[in-house]
C-alpha positions, 0 to 999 in steps of 0.5 A: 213098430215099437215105440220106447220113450225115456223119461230122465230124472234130474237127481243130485247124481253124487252117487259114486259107484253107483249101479242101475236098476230096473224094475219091470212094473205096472204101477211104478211102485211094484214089480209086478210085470213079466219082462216080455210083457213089461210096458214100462220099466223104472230105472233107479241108481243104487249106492252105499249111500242109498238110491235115487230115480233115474229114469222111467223107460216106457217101451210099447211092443204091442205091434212086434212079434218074437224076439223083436220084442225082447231085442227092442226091450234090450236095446231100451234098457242098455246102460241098466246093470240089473233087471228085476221082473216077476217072471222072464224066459229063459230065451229072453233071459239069455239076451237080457245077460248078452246085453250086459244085464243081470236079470232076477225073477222075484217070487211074487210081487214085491215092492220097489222100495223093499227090494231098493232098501235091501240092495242099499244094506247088501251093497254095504254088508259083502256083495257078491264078485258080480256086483263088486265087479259092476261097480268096479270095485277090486278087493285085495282079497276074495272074502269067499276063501276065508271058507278054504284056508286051513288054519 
């Protein structure tokens, strides 16, 4: 059967509102695996403040078939709130968003720091709803219907 390990990091944990983000990875540095197909995924916390490594999950399905595959990958990756991959189906996406995870294709191979540094400045320009709504963060008004009001 399906064998997953979860390698946790001590960090300074002092991120306030922080989200979890998996990288689906061959190398630990890119993202550069198809979720299906991922034998390893790191898991970083991302905040205002900037990013730290959570934990690596290493998930082995080799001996599964179907969707115990992507049942066993979802159920190592609870608690994550955002997975990116390279590429992932659009059945196993489907449970990847029925488990409470948001997953994001990139289009070619892309380095874990990039996409990390470009959540950090995105998180402390104008998130979208959805991730404001991750890091349960409530804003008094909506700055997408500043494109409605009539003046």
């Amino acid at each position: 059967m399906g064998e997953s390990t979860k390698i946790t990091v001590e960090g300074k944990n002092s991120m306030e509102n922080a989200i979890k983000v998996a990288f689906a990875t061959k190398d630990m540095q890119t993202i550069n695996a198809h979720f299906g197909g991922a034998k390893e995924f790191v898991v970083y916390k991302v905040s205002k403040e900037g990013y730290e490594l959570s934990e690596v999950i290493k998930t082995d399905t080799d001996e599964m078939v179907g969707d115990d595959k992507t049942d066993f990958k979802v159920k190592a990756l609870k608690g994550v709130n955002i997975m990116y991959c390279e590429s992932i189906g659009g059945t196993a996406a489907a449970k990847v968003i029925r488990g409470g995870i948001n997953p994001m294709k990139v289009q070619e191979a892309e380095p874990i720091e990039k996409v990390l540094k470009e959540l950090v400045v995105m998180l402390n320009d104008n998130p979208p709803p959805w991730v404001n709504k991750i890091m349960n963060v409530t804003l008094d008004v909506d700055p997408r219907l500043e494109r409605w009001t009539v003046e």
